[in-house]
Residue, then its C-alpha position, 0 to 999 in steps of 0.5 A: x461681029x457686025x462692023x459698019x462705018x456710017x459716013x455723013x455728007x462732009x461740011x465745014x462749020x467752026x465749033x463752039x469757042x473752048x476758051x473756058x476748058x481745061x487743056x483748051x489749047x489740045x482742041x481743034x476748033x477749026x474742022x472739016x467734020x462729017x454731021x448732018x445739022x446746020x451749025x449749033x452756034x446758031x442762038x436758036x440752039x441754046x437753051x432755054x429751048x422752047x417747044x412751039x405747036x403740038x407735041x413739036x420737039x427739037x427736031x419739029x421745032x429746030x430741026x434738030x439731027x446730030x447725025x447720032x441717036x442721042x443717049x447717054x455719051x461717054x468718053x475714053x482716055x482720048x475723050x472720043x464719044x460713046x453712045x448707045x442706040x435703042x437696037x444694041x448698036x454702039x456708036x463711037x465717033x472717029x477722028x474724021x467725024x465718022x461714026x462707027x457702029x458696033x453690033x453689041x447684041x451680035x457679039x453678046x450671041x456670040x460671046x454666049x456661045x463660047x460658054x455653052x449658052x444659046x440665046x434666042x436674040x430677045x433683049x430689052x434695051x430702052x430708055x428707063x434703062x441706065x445706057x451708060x458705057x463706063x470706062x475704068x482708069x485703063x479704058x477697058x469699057x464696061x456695061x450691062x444688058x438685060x435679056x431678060x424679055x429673051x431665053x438663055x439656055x445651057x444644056x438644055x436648062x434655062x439660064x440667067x439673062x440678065x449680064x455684064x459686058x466687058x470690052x478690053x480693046x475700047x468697045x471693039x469687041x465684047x464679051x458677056x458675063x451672065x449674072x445669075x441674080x440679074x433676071x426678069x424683076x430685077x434691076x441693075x446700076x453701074x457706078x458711072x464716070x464723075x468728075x472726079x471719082x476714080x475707077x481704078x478696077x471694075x465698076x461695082x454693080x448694084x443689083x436691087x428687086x424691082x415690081x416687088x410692090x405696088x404703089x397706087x399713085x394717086x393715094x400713095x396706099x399698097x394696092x394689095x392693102x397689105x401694109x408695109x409688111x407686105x412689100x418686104x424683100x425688095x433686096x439689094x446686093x453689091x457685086x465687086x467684079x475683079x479682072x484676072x491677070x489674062x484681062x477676063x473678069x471674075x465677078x465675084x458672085x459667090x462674094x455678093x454683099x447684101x445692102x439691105x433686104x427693104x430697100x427700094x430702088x427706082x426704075x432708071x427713067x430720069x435722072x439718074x445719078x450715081x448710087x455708088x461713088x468710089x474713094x479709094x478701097x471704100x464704096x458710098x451706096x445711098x438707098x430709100x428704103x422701107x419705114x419698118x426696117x431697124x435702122x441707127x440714127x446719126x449718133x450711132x445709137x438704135x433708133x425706133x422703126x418708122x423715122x419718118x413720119x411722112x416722105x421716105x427714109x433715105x440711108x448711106x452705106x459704105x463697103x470695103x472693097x478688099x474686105x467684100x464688108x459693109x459697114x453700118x446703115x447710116x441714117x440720111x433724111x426723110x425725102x420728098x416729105x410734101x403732103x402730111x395728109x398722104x400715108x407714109x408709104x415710101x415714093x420711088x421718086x424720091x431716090x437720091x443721088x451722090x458725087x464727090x468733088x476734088x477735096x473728095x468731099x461728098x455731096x448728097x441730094x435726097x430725091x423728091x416728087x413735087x417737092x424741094x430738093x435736100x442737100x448735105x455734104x459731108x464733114x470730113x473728106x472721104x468719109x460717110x459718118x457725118x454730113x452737113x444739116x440738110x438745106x432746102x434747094x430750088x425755087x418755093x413751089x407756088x400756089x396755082x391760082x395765084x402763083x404766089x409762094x406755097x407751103x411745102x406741105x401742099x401736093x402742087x408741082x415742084x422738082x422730082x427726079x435728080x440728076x446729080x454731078x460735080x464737074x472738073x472745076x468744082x461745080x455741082x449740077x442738079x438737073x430735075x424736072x419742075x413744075x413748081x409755077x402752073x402745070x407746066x414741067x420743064x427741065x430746069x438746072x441748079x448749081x453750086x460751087x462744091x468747094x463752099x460751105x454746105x449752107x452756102x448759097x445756089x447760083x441764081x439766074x434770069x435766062x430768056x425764058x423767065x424774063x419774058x414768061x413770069x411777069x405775064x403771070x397775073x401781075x396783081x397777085x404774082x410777085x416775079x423775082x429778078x433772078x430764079x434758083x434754076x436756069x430754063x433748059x426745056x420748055x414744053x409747048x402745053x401744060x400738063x404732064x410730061x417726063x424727059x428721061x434726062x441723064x447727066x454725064x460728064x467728059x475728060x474736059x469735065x464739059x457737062x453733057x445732058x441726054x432727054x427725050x420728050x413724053x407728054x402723057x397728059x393730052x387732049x383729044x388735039x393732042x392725042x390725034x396729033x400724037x398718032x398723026x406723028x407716030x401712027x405706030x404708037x396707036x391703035x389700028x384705028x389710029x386711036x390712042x387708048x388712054x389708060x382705063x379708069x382715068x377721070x378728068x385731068x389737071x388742066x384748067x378748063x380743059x378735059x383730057x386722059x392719062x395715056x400712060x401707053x405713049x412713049x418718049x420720042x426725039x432724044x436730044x444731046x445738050x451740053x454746057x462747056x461753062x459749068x452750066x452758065x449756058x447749054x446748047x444743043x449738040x451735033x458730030x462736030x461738037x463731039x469730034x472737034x474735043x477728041x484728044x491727039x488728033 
């Protein structure tokens, strides 16, 4: 087990104002703090943040450098930070503002060995992975390693790769517990920490097949040309991990429940909000699946196969967790429904997120790809049968060459990708990539208060960004409105395509917490011999970036440019909203450690 205490140069700084968190008056706010950024009061930090220059990030554009490698944070009972890096280290911040840094894969080689199994040391960790530590009420830290590109064997034979890890003393020291179901061409999901969900025992783990079938993204028809039939068996099972009265874990394989054996569950690029939400003895999964699987309709009574005739049906299932039973699929919605000339074959895109607020109301996004999002919540509290009648949310996409207001029915930008989370004061918070006025994707934001009515309305505002840029847009034909559906959060510096693998998570104060990185994919030749003059790595060893084969001439108008599916992401970024999302800024060390409890 490698140990290692990272220590930053020490400067004092004064942190944000807490006055409007709970239990404000345990916040130090006042420290001397190890970080290595200059002070993020500075407004050049606060969202929206607007990328200058080519491929110019936050670090490039602000000289942005928490003193951490951004991920996904979570927060024990103390509300000390949790983040994982891209090597299998974790990173736990320490009262004085230090960082400590955990060698998971070292113990994961070493836990294995204890159980007779050899492990070649390959792992593959990376951001389309879900990175979340997750804390039970007990603080016992929880999360899932996919070896799966490496080699197990045991006695001679190969086994499972793919694992839970459990730690009892706070991220200390771990022990693996292989998953047999969970190897090469599957996926795995943990019910993380939302603002108000309860997990009292071991998350449930969600196991579901993935590269089952191919879609071609550009006709939306399976590649094999085998019809719907042909991608069948992409299944999914609920595992129900139990502790032992030593504190080890049971995992309870031989009692896997099967969701359904044609659904479809993304890979965990962006957004990425909970599958599974817990209340009480019951567990609320929600899936897209396959139009030909039998299915019962909102009534209870049998429905015809195919109930969408274009998007992606979308469905809510609930388990008994001391029963290890399912109850009947419950028929949710048509997702992502935005072109009617497009064959109805089901988008991974259009995956949906739940949460649950105080009253135990749950609430429901159904997932779209360019297109607006739908919202439900539930009739009763804590209780699956019967939801709100679905409400269109976010702006109207707009017409690309006037910017006017644009069916939804026409395949132009709009959001893709949910985040989703209701924090402790009651507010929900979408997160999503937009694209819905030119080609242009930014990160955006939407809220709402929980507690109103399903059909109440979304929070609206006019941040800097919208203020300055969308009366500039042909002024004859574009009407600009005062006040948007979503606030700015990220602004990249060119059109064309870009994804931010964004992942919302949440604190014991119920602060909002927001983890992106940037990738362009659609450049020009500029763009390209930029991208290698910053990240020669990424390139060629002519320093040349190959764009993908079979590529025409992009969406940029009067511009000639390739997809290059091969760049990756690069400058992960921290922000944060400590105001239920009025206003986001970017996060350093001294942020983080000035909110640690019972210092």
């Amino acid at each position: 087990m490698l140990k290692k205490i990272v220590t930053l140069p020490i400067i004092t700084l004064i942190s944000f104002s807490c006055s409007d968190d709970a239990d404000h008056s345990r916040i130090q706010t006042d420290k001397t703090a190890s970080l290595h950024l200059t002070n993020a009061n500075d407004p050049k930090f606060a969202a929206p943040i607007i990328h200058t220059g080519l491929l110019k990030h936050e670090p490039q554009t602000l000289g942005y450098s928490p003193g951490f490698e951004a991920n996904p944070v979570s927060f024990d009972k103390r509300n000390r930070a949790y983040m994982l890096t891209m090597d299998a280290k974790l990173q736990i911040i320490q009262d004085n503002g230090t960082w400590k840094i955990i060698d998971i894969a070292a113990q994961v080689k070493k836990s294995l060995l204890t159980k007779g199994i050899a492990w070649d040391g390959v792992y593959r960790l990376s951001r389309i992975s879900q990175n979340t530590i997750v804390f039970d009420d007990m603080s016992d830290a929880y999360m899932l390693f996919d070896a799966s590109t490496g080699t197990m064997t045991s006695a001679g034979k190969k086994v499972s790769s793919g694992m839970l890890l459990h730690s009892k003393d706070r991220g200390e020291n771990w022990t693996a517990y292989p998953i047999p179901t969970f190897t090469s061409g599957k996926g795995a999901r943990l019910e993380f920490r939302d603002g108000h969900n309860k997990i009292a025992s071991p998350p449930a783990i969600l196991l579901y097949g993935k590269g089952e079938y191919l879609v071609d993204a550009r006709t939306n028809r399976l590649k094999n040309g085998g019809g719907i039939a042909a991608a069948a068996h992409t299944t999914a099972q609920i595992i129900l991990p139990a502790k032992n009265s030593d504190g080890t874990l049971n995992l309870n394989l031989n009692r896997a429940i099967e969701v359904t054996k044609k659904g479809i569950f993304a890979d965990l690029h962006s957004g990425v909000g909970n599958t599974m939400i817990s209340v009480g003895d019951k567990l609320h999964i929600v899936y897209i699946a396959f139009n030909d699987i039998p299915m019962i309709g909102e009534n209870g009574v049998a429905q015809t196969a195919a109930p969408c005739v274009r998007g992606t049906p979308t469905y809510i299932s609930t388990v008994t967790k001391s029963s290890f039973t399912i109850g009947l699929r419950q028929f949710l919605g048509c997702a992502g429904e935005y072109d009617s000339s497009i064959h109805p074959i089901p988008d991974v895109h259009n995956h949906p997120a739940i949460t649950i607020d105080s009253k135990q109301f749950l609430h429901l996004v159904l997932g779209s790809h360019h297109d607006n999002f739908l919202y439900r919540k539930s009739t009763k509290p804590a209780d699956a049968t019967a939801w709100s009648a679905p409400v269109e949310i976010g702006e109207q996409k707009r017409d690309p060459r006037t910017y006017e207001p644009s069916s939804r029915n026409t395949r132009v930008g709009s959001y893709t990708y949910v985040g989703l989370l209701c924090d402790a004061k009651d507010k929900l918070h979408v997160v999503a990539r937009w694209a819905g006025v030119g080609y242009t994707f930014r990160l955006v934001s939407m809220t709402k208060n929980a507690l109103e009515a399903a059909n109440g309305p979304w929070d609206e505002y006019s941040d800097s960004y919208s203020k300055t840029f969308y009366p500039k847009l042909s002024p004859t034909q574009f009407n600009a409105e005062d006040k948007y559906k979503h606030h700015h959060l990220v602004v990249p510096s060119q059109p064309g395509y870009v994804v931010y693998h964004h992942k919302l998570t949440t604190d014991r104060y119920g602060r909002i917490y927001l983890a992106y990185e940037t990738q362009e994919k659609e450049m020009t030749g500029a763009m390209a011999a930029e991208y290698c003059r910053m990240w020669p790595s990424d390139c060629n060893a002519s320093g040349v970036l190959e764009a993908d084969p079979g590529q025409a001439d992009c969406h940029l108008p009067t511009k000639r440019c390739k997809y290059y599916d091969n760049t990756k992401a690069h400058d992960p970024v921290l922000m944060m909203s400590n105001n239920s999302g009025k206003s986001w800024r970017l996060v350093n060390t001294l942020d983080l450690q000035s909110v640690i409890i019972g210092q």
